[in-house]
C-alpha positions in Angstrom: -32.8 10.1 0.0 -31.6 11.7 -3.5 -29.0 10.5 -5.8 -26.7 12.2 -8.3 -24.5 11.3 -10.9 -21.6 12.8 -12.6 -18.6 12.2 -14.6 -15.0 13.5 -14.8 -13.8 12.3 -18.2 -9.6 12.5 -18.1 -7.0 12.0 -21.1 -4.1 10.3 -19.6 -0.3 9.7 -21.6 0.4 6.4 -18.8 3.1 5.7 -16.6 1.7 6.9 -13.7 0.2 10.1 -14.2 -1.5 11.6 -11.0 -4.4 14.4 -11.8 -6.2 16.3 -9.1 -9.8 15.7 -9.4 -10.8 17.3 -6.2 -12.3 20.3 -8.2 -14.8 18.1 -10.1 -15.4 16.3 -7.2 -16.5 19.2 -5.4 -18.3 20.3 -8.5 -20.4 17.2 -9.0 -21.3 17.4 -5.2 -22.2 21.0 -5.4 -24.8 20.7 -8.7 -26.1 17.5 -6.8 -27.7 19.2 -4.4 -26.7 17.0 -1.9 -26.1 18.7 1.8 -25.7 15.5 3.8 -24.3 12.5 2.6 -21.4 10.5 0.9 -19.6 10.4 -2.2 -18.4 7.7 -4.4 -15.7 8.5 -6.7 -14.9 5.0 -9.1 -12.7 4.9 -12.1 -13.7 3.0 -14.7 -11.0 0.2 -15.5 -8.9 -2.4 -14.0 -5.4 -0.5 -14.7 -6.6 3.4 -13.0 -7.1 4.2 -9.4 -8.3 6.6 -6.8 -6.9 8.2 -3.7 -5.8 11.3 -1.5 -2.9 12.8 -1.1 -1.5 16.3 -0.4 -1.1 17.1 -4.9 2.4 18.6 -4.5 5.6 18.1 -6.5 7.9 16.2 -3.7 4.9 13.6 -4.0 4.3 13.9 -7.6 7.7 12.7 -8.0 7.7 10.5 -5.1 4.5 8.3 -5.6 5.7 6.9 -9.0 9.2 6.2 -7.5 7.3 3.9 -4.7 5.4 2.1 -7.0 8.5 1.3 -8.6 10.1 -0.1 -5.9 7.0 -2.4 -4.4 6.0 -3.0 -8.1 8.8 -2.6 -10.5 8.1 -3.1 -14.1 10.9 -4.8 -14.8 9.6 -7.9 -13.8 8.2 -11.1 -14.9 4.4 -10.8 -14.8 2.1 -13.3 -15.9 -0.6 -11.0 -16.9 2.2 -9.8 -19.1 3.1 -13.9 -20.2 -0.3 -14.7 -21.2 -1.6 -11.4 -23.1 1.6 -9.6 -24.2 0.5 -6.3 -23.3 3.6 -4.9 -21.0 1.0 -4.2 -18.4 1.2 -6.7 -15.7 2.6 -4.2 -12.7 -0.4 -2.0 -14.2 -2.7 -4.2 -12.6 -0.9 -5.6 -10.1 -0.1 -1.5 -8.7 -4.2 -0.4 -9.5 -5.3 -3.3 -7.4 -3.5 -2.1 -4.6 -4.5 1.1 -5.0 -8.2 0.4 -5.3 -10.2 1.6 -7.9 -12.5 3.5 -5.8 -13.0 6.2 -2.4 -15.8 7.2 -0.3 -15.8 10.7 0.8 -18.1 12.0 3.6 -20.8 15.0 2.2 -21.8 17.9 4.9 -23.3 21.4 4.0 -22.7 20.5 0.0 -18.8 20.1 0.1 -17.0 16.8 0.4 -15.0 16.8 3.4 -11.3 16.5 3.1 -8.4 17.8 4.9 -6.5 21.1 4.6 -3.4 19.8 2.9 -5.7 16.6 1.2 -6.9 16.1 -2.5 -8.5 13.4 -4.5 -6.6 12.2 -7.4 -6.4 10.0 -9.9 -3.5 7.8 -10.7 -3.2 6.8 -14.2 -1.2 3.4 -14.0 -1.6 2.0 -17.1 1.9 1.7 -19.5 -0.2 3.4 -22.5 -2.3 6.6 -23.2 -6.0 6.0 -22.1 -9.3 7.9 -22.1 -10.6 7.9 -18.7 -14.1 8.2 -16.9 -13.8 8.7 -13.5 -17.7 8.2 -11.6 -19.0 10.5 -9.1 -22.3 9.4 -7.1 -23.5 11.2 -4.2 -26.3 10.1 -1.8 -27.9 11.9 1.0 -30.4 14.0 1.8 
């Protein structure tokens, strides 16, 4: 079995801020040497996340507007109480979201859909420097 490592680092502005990451991703796989296996792709950080979705403007827009309404800012938060910070439905939203995905590895290429990218989703209310980890295992 090999392993490989790799790191997408991302400057964000906050307030949810969705980047396509699929290109690194596949890029990370690709110099892994890795045909058969899985990847991990983690963010670093308890107010970031990881997902799929089909990276297109209706859901650009979209995404942020159903956070809003299952999470709204606006809100008392106790994170918020206790530290001050204005980011309670940050972490409230990322650990819904999860801060982490598994994508399956075959002939060197992560496997996703036709319409289906990885992203990242900045959810934090302030500007952040990012590092987003990619490990891939396999043969």
């Amino acid at each position: 079995m090999a392993v490989g490592t790799g790191r997408i680092v991302l400057k964000t502005k906050g307030d949810v801020e969705i980047h396509d990451i699929s290109e690194g991703v596949r890029k990370i796989v690709e110099d892994s040497g890795i045909d058969d296996g899985m990847a991990l792709v983690f963010v670093a950080g308890s107010t970031g996340a990881i997902t799929t979705v089909e990276y297109e403007p209706g859901l650009l827009e979209d995404i942020p507007a159903a956070l809003e309404r299952l999470f709204p800012k606006g809100i008392v938060y106790q994170h918020h109480e206790r530290w001050h910070d204005g980011n309670g439905h940050s972490h409230v939203r990322a650990s819904f979201l999860k801060p982490d995905l598994c994508v399956p590895v075959e002939h060197g290429r992560p496997v996703l859909g036709t319409w289906q990218q990885i992203v990242f989703i900045e959810l934090d209310n302030k500007p952040r420097r990012r590092e987003i980890i990619v490990k891939v295992v396999g043969e």
